[in-house]
DSSP file (Angstrom, degrees, kcal/mol; ACC not computed):
  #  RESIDUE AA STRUCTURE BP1 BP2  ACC     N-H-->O    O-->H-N    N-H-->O    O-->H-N    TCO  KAPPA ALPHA  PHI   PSI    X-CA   Y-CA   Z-CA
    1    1 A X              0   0    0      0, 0.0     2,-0.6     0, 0.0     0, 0.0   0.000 360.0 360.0 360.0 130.4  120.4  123.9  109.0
    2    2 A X        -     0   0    0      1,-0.0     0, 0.0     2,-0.0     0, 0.0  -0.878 360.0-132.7-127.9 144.0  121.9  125.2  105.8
    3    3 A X        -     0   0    0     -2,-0.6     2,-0.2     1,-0.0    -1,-0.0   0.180  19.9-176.2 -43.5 149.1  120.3  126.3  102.7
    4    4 A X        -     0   0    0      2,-0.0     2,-0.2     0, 0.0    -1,-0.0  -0.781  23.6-136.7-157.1 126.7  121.7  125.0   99.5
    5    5 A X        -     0   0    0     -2,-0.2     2,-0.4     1,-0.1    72,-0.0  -0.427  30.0-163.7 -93.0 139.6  120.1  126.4   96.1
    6    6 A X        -     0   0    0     -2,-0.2     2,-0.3     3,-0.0    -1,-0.1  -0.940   4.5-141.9-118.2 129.5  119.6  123.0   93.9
    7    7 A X    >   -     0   0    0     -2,-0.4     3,-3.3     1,-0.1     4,-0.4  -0.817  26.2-102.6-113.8 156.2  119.0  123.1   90.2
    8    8 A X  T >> S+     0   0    0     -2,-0.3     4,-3.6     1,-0.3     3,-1.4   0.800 124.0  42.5 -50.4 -33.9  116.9  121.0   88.0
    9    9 A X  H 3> S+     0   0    0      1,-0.3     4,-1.4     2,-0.2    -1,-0.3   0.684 111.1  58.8 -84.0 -10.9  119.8  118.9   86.6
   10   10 A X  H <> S+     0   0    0     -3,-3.3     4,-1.3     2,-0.2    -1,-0.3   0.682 102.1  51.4  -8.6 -56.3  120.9  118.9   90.1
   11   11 A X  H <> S+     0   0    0     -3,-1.4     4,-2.4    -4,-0.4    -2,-0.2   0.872 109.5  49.8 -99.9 -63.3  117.5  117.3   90.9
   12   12 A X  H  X S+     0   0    0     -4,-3.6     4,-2.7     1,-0.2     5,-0.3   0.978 108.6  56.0 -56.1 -42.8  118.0  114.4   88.1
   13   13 A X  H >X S+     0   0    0     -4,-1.4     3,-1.6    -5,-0.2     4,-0.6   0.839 101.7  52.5 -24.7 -77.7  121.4  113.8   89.4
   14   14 A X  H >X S+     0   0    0     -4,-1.3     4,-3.0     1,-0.3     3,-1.0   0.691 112.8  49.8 -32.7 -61.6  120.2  113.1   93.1
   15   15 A X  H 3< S+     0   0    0     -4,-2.4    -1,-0.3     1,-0.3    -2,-0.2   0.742 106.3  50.9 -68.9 -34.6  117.8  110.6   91.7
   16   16 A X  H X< S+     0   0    0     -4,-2.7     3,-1.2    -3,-1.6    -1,-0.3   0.840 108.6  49.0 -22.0 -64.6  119.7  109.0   90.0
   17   17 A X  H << S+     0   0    0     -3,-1.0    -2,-0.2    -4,-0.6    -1,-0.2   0.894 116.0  42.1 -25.6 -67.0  122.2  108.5   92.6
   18   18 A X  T 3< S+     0   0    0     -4,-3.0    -1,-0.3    -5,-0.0     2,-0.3  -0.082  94.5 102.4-104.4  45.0  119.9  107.4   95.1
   19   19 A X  S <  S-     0   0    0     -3,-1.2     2,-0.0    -5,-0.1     0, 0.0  -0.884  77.9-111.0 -98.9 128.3  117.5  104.7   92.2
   20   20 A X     >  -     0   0    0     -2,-0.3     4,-1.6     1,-0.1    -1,-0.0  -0.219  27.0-102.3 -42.2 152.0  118.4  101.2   92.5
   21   21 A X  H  > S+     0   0    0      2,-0.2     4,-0.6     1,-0.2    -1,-0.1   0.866 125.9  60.0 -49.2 -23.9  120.1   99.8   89.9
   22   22 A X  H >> S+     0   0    0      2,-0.2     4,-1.7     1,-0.1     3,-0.9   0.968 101.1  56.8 -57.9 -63.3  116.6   98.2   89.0
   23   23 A X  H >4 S+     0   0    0      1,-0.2     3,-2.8     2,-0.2    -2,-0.2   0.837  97.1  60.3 -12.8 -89.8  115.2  101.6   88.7
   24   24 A X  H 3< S+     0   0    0     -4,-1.6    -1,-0.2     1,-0.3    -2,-0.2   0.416 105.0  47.5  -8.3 -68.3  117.6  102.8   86.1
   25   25 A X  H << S+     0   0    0     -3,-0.9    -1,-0.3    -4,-0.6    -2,-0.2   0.245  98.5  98.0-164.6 -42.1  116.7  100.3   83.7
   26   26 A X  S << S-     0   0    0     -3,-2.8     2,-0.1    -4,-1.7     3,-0.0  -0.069  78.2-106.1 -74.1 149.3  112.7  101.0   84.3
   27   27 A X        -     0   0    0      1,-0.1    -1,-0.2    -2,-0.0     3,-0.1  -0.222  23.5-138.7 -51.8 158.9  110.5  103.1   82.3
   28   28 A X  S    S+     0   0    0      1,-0.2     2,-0.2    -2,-0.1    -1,-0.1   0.919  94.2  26.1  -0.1 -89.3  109.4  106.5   83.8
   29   29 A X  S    S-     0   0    0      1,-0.1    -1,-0.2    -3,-0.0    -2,-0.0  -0.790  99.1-110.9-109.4 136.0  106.2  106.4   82.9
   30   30 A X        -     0   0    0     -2,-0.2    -1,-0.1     2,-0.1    -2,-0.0  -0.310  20.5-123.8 -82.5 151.1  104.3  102.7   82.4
   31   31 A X  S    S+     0   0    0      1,-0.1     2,-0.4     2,-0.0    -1,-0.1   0.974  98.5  41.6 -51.1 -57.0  103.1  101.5   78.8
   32   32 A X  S    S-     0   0    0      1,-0.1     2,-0.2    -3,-0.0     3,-0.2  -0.703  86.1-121.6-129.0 144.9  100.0  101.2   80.2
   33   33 A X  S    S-     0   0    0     -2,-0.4     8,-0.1     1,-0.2     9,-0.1   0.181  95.2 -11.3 -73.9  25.4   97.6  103.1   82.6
   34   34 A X        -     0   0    0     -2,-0.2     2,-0.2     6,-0.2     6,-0.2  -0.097  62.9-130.2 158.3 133.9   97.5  100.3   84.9
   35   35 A X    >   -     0   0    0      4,-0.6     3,-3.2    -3,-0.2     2,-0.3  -0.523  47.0 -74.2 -97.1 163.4   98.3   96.8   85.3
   36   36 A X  T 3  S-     0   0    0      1,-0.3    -1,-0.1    -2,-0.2     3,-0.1  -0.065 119.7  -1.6 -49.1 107.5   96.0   93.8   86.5
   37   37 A X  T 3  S+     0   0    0     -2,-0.3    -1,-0.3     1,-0.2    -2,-0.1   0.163 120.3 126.2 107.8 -16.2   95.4   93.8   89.8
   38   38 A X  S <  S-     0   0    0     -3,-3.2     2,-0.3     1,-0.2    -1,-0.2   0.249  71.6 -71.7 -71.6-174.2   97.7   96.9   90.0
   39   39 A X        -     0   0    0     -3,-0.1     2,-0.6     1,-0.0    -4,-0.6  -0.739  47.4-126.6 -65.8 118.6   98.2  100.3   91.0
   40   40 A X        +     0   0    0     -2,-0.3    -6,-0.2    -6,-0.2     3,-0.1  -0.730  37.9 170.9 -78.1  98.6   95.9  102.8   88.5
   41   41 A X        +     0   0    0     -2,-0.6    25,-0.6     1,-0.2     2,-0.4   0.716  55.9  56.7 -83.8 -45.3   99.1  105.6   87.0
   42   42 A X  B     -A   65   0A   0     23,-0.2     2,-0.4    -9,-0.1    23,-0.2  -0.938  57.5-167.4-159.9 160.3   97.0  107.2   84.5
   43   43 A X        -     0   0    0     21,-0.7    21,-0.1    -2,-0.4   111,-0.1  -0.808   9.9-150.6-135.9  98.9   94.1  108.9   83.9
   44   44 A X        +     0   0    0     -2,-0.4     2,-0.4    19,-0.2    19,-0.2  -0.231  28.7 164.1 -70.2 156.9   92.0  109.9   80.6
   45   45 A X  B     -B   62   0B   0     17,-2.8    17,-2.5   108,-0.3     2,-0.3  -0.988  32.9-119.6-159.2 160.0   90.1  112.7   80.4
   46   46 A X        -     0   0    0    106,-0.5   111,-0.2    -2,-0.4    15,-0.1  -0.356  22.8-131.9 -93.2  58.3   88.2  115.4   78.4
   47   47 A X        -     0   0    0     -2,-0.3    71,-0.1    12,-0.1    72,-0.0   0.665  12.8-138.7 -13.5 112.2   88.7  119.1   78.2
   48   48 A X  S    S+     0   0    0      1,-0.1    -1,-0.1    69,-0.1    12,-0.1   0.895 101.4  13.1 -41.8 -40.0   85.6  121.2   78.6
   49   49 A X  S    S-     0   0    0     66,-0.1    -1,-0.1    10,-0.1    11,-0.1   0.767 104.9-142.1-110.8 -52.1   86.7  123.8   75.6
   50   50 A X        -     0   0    0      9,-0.1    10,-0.2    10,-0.1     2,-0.2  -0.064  19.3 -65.0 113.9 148.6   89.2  121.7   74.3
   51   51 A X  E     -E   59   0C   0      8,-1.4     8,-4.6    63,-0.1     2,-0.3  -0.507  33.7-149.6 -81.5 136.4   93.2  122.7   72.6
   52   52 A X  E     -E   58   0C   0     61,-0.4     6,-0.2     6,-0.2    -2,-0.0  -0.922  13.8-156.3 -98.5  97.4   93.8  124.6   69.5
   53   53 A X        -     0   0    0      4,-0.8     3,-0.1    -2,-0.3     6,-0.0   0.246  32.5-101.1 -63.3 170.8   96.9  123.7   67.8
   54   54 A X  S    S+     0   0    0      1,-0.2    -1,-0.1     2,-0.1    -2,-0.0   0.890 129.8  53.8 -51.3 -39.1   99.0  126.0   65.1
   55   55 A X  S    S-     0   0    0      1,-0.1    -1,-0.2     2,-0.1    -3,-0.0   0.891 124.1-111.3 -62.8 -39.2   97.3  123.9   62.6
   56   56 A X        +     0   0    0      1,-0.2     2,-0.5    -3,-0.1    -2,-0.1   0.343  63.9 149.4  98.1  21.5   93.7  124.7   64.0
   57   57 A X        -     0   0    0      2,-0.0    -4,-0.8     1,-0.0     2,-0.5  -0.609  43.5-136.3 -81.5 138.2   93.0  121.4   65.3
   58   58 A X  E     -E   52   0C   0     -2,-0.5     2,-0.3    -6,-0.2    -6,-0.2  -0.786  19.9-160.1 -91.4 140.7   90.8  121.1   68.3
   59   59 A X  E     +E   51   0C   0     -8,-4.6    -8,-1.4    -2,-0.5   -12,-0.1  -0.794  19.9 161.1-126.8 104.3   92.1  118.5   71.0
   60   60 A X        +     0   0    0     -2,-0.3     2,-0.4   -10,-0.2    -1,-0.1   0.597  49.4  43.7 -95.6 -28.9   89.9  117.3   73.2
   61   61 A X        +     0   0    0    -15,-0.1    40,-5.0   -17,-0.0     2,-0.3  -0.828  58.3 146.9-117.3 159.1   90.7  114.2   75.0
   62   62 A X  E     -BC  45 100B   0    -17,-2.5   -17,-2.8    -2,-0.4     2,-0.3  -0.976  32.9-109.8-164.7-171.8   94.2  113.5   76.5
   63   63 A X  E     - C   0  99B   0     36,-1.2    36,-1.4    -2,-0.3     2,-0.2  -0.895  14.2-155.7-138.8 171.1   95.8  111.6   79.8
   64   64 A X        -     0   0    0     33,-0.3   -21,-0.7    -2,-0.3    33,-0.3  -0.690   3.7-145.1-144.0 144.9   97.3  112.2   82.5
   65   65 A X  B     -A   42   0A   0     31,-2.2     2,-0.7   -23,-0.2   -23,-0.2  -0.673  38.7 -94.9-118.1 172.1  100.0  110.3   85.3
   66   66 A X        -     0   0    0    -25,-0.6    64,-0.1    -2,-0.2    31,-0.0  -0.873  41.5-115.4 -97.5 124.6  100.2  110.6   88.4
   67   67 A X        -     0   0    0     -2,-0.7     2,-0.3     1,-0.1    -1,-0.1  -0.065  26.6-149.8 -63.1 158.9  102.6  113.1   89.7
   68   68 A X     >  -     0   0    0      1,-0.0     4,-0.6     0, 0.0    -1,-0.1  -0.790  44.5 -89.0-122.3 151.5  106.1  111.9   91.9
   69   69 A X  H >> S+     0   0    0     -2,-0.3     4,-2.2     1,-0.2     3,-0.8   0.801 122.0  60.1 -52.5 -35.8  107.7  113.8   94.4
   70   70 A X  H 3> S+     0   0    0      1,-0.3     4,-1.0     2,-0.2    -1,-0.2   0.870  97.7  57.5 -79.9 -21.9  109.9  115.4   91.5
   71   71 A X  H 34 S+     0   0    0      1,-0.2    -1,-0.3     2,-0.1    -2,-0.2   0.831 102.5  46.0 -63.7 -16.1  107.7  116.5   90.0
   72   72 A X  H X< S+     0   0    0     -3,-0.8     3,-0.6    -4,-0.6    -1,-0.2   0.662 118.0  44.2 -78.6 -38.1  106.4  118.4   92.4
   73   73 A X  H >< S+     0   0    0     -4,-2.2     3,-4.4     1,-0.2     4,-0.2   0.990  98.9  78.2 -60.9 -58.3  110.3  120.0   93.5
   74   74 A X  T 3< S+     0   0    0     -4,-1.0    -1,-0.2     1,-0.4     4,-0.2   0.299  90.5  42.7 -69.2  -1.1  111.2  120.5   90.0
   75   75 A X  T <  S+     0   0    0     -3,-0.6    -1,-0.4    -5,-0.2    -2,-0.1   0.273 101.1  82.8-103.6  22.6  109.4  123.7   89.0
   76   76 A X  S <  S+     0   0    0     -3,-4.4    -2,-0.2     1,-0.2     5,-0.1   0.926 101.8  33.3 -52.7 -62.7  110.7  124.9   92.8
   77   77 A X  S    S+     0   0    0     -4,-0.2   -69,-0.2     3,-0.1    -1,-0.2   0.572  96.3 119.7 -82.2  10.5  114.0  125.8   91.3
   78   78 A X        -     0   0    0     -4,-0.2     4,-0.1     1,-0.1    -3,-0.1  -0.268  61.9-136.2 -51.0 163.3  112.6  126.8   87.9
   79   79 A X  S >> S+     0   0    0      2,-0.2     3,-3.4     3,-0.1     4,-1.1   0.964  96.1  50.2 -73.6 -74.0  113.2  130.4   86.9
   80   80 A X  H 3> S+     0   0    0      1,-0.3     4,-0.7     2,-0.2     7,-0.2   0.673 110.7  44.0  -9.3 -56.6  109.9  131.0   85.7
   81   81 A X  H 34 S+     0   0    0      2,-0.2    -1,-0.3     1,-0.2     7,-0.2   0.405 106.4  61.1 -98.9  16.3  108.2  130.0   88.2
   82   82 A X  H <4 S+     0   0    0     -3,-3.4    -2,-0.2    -5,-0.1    -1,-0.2   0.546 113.4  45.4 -87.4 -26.5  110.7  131.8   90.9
   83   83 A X  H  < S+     0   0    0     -4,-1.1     2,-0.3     1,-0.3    -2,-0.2   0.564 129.7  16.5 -99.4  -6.3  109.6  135.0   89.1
   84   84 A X     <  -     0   0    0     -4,-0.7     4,-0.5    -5,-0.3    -1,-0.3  -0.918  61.4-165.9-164.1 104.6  106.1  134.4   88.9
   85   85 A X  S >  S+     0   0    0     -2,-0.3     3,-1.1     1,-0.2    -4,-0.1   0.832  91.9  73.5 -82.8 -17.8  104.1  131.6   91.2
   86   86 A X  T >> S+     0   0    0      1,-0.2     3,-1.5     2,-0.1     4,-0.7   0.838  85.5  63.7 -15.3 -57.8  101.4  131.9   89.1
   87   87 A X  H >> S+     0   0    0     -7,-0.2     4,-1.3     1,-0.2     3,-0.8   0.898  80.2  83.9 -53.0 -30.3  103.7  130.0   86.8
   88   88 A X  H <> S+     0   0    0     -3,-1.1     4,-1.2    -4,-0.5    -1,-0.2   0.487  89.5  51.9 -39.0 -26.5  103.8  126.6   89.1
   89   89 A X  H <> S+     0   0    0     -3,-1.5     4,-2.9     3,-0.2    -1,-0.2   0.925 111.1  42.7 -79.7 -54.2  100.5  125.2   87.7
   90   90 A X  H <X S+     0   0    0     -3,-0.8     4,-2.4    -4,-0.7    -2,-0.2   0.931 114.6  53.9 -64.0 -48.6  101.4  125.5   83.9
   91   91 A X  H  < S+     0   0    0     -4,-1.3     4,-0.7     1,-0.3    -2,-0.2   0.995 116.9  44.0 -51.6 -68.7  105.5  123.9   84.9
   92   92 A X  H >X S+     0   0    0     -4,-1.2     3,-1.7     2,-0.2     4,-1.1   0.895 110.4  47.2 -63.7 -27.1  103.5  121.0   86.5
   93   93 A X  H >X S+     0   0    0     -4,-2.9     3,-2.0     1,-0.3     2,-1.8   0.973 106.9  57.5 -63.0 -64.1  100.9  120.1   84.3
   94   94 A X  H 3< S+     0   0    0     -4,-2.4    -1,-0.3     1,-0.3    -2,-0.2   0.404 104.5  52.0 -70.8  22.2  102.9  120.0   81.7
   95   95 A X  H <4 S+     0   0    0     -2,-1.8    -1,-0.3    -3,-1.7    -2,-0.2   0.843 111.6  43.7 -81.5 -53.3  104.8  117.6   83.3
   96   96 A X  H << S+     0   0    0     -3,-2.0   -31,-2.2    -4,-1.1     2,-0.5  -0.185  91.7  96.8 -96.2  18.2  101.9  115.1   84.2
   97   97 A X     <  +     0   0    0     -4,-0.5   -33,-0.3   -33,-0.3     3,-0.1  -0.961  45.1 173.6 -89.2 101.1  100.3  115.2   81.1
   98   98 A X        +     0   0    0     -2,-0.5     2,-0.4     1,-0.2     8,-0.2   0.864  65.1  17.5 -79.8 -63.1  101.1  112.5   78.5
   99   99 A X  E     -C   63   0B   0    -36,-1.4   -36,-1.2     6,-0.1     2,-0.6  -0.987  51.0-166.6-142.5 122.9   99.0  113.0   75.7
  100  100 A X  E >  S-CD  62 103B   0      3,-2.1     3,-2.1    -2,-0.4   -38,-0.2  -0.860  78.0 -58.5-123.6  97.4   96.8  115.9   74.4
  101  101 A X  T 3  S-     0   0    0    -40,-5.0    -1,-0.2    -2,-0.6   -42,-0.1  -0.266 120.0 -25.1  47.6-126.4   94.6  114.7   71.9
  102  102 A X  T 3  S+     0   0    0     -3,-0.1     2,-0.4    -2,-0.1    -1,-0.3   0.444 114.8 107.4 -97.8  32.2   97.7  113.1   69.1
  103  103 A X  B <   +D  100   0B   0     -3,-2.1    -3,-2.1     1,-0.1    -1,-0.1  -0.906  41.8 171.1 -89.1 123.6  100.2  115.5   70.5
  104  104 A X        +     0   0    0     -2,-0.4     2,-1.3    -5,-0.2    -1,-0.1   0.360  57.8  73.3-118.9 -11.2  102.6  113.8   72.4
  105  105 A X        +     0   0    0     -5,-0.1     2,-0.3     2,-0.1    -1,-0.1  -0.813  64.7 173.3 -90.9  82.9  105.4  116.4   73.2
  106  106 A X        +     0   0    0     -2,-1.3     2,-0.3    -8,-0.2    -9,-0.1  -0.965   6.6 155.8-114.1 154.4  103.5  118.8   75.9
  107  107 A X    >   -     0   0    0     -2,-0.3     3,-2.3     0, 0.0     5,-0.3  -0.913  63.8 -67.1-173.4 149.5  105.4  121.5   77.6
  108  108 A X  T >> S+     0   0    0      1,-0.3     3,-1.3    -2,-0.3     4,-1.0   0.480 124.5  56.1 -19.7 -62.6  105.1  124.5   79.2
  109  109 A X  H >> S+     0   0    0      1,-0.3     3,-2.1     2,-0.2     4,-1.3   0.946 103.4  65.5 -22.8 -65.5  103.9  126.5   75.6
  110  110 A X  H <4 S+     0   0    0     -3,-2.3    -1,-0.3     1,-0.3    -2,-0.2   0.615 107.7  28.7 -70.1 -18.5  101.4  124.2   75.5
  111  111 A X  H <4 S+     0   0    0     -3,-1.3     3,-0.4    -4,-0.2    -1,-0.3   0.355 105.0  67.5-121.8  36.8   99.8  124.9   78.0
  112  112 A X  H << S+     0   0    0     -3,-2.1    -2,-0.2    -4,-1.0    -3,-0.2   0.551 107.0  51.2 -79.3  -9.4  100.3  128.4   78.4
  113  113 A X  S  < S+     0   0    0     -4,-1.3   -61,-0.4     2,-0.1     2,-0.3  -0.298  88.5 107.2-117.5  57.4   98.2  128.6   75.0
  114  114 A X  S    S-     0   0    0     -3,-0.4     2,-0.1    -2,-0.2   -63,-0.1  -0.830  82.0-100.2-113.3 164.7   95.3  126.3   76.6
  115  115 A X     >  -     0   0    0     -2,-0.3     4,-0.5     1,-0.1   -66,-0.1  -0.486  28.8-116.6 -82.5 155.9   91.8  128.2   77.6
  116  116 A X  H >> S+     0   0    0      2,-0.2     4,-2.7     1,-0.1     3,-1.0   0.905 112.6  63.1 -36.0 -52.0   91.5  129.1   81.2
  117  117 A X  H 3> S+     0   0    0      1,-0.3     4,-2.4     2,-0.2     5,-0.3   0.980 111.4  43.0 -51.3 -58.8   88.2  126.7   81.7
  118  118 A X  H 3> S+     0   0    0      2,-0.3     4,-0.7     3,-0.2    -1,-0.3   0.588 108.8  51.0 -69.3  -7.1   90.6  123.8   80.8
  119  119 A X  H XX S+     0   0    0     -3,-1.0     3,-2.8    -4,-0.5     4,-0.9   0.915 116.2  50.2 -85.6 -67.4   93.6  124.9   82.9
  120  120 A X  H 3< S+     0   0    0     -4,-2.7     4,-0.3     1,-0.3    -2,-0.3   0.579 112.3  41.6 -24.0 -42.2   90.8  125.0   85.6
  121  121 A X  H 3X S+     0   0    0     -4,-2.4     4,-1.8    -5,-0.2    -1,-0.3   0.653 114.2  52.4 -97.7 -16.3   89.4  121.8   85.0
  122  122 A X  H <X S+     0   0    0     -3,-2.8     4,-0.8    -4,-0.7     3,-0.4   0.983 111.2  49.8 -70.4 -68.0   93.2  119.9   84.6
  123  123 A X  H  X S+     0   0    0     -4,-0.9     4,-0.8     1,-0.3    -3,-0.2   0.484 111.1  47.9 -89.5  -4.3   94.2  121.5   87.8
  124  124 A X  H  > S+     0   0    0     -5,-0.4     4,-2.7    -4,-0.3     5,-0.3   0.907 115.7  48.3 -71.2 -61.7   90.7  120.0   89.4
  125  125 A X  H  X S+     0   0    0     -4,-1.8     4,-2.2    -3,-0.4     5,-0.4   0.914 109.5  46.6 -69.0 -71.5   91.6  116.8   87.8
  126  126 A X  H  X>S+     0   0    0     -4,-0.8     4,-2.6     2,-0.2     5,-0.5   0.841 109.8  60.4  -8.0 -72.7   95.3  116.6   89.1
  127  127 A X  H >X5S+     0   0    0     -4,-0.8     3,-1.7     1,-0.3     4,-1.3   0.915 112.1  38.2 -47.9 -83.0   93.9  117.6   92.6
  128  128 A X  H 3X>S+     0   0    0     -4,-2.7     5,-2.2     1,-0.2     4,-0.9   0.828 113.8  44.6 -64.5 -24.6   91.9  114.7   92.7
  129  129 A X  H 3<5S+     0   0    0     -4,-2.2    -1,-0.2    -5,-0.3    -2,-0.2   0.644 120.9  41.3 -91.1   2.9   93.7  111.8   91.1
  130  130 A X  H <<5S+     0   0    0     -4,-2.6    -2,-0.2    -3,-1.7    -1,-0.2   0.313 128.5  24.8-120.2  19.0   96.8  112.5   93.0
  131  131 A X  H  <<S+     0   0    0     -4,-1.3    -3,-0.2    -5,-0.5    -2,-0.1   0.753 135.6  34.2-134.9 -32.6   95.8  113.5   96.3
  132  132 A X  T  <5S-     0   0    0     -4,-0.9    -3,-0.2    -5,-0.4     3,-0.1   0.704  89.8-133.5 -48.2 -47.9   92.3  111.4   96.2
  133  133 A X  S   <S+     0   0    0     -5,-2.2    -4,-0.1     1,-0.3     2,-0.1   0.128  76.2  69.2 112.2 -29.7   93.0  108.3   94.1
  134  134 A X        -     0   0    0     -6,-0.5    -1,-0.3     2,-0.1    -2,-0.1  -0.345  68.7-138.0-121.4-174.6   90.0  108.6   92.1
  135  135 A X        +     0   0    0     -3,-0.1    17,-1.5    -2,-0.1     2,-0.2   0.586  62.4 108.9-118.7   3.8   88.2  110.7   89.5
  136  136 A X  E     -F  151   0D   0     15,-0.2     2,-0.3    16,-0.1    15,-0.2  -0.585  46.6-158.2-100.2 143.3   84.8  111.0   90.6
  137  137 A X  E     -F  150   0D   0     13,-1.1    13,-1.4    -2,-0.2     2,-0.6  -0.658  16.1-137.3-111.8 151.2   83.0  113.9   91.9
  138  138 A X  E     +F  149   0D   0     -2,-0.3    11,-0.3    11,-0.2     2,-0.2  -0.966  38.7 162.3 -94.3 118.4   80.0  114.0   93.9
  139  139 A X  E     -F  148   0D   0      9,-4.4     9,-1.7    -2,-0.6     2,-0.3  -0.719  27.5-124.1-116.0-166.2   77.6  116.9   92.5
  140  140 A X  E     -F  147   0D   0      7,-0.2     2,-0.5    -2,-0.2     7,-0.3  -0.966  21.4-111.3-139.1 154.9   74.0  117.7   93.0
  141  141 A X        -     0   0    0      5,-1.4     4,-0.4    -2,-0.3     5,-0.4  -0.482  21.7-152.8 -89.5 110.5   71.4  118.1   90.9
  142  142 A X  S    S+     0   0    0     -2,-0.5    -1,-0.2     1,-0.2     0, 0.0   0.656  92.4  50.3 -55.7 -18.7   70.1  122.2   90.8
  143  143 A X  S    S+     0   0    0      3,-0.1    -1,-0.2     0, 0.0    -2,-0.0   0.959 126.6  10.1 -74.4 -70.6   66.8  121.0   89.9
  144  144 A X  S    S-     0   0    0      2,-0.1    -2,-0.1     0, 0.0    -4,-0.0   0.945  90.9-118.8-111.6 -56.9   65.5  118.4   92.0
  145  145 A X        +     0   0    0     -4,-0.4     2,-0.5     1,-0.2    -3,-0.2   0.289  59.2 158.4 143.0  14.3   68.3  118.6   94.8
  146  146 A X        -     0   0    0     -5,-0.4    -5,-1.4    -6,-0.1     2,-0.3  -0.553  32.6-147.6 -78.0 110.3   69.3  114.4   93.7
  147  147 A X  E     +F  140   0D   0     -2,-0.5     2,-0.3    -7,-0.3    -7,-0.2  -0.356  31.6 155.3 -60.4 130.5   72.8  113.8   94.9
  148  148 A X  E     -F  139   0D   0     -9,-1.7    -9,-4.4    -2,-0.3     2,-0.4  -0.997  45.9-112.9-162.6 164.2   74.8  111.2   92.5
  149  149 A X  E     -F  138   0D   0     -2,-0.3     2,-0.6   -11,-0.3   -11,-0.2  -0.675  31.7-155.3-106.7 146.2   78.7  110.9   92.0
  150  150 A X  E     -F  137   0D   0    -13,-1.4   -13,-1.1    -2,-0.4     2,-0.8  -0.925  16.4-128.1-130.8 131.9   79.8  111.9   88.0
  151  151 A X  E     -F  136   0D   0     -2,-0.6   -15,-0.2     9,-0.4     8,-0.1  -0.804  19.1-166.1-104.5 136.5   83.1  110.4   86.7
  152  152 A X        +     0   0    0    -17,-1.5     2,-0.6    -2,-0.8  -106,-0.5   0.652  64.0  89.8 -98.8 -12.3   85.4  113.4   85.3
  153  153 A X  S    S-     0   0    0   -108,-0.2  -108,-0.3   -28,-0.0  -109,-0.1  -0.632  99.0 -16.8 -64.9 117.1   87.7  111.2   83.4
  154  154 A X  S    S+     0   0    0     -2,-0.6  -108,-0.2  -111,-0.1   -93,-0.0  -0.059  93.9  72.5  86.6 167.2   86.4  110.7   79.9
  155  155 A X  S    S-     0   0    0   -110,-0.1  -109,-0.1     2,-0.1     2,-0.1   0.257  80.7 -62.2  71.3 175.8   82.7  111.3   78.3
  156  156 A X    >   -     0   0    0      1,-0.1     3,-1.9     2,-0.0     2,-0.2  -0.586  59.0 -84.1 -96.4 156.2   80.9  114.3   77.5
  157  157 A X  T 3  S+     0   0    0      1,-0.2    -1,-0.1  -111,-0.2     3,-0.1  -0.392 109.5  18.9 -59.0 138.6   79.8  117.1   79.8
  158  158 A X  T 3  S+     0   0    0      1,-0.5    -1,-0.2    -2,-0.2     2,-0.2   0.342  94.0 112.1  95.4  -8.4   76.9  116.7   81.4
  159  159 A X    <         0   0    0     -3,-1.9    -1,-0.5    -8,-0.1    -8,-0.1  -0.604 360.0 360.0-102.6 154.8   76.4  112.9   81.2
  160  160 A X              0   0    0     -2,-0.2    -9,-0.4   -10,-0.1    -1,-0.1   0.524 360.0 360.0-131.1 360.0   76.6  111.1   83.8
């Protein structure tokens, strides 16, 4: 079998290529996080510490999509992340992230300058709505020992 090094614009070709014509034509990403009766594409949520903009706005709530198979190749052939794998997490979130509080551009910057706790808790929430389907945790309670299921999309910590 032989290697053949592929670059991101490379990558949009392909798909192109091989989208029906229907495809083309098609959004990306859907208006709306899910239609009736449909498939559920995306997923609000809240940030534990929450983003600080240049301005010094906090942003706290934002959504999320459900990642596609490029999204997952395209920070293979990044540079960044070729030099560093570390980097892999920040190239994909900022991929599958839509909206961060009213900022609507996010990209790699943006969430290199997010707190740890929240890259930690996006890369929980990714893990589960694209390899689980859902948003919901099971925890248990450290006090009394009462098992109950906690939805991580949306609402404050600690409510359940």
């Amino acid at each position: 079998m032989r290697r053949r090094t592929v670059s991101v614009a490379d990558l949009d070709a392909l798909a192109a290529q091989s989208a029906p014509d229907t495809a083309r034509s098609a959004p990306a990403i859907p208006e709306q996080s899910a239609e009736p009766g449909g498939l559920r594409t995306e997923f609000d949520f809240e940030l534990p510490r929450g983003y600080l903009d240049e301005q010094g706005r906090l942003h706290r709530t934002g959504r999320m999509r459900l990642a596609t198979a490029r999204d997952e190749l395209r920070p293979q052939v990044d540079v960044r992340v070729k030099e560093n794998p570390g980097y892999l997490s920040v190239v994909l979130l900022a991929q599958v992230i839509t909206r961060l509080g009213t900022i609507t551009d996010i990209h790699p910057g943006v969430v290199e300058r997010m707190y740890a706790t929240d890259i930690a808790f996006l890369q929980e929430f990714y893990r589960r709505v694209n390899s689980e389907g859902h948003t919901r945790a099971g925890v248990r309670c450290p006090t009394c020992e009462t098992e109950f299921e906690v939805e991580l999309a949306g609402g404050r910590l600690g409510e359940s």
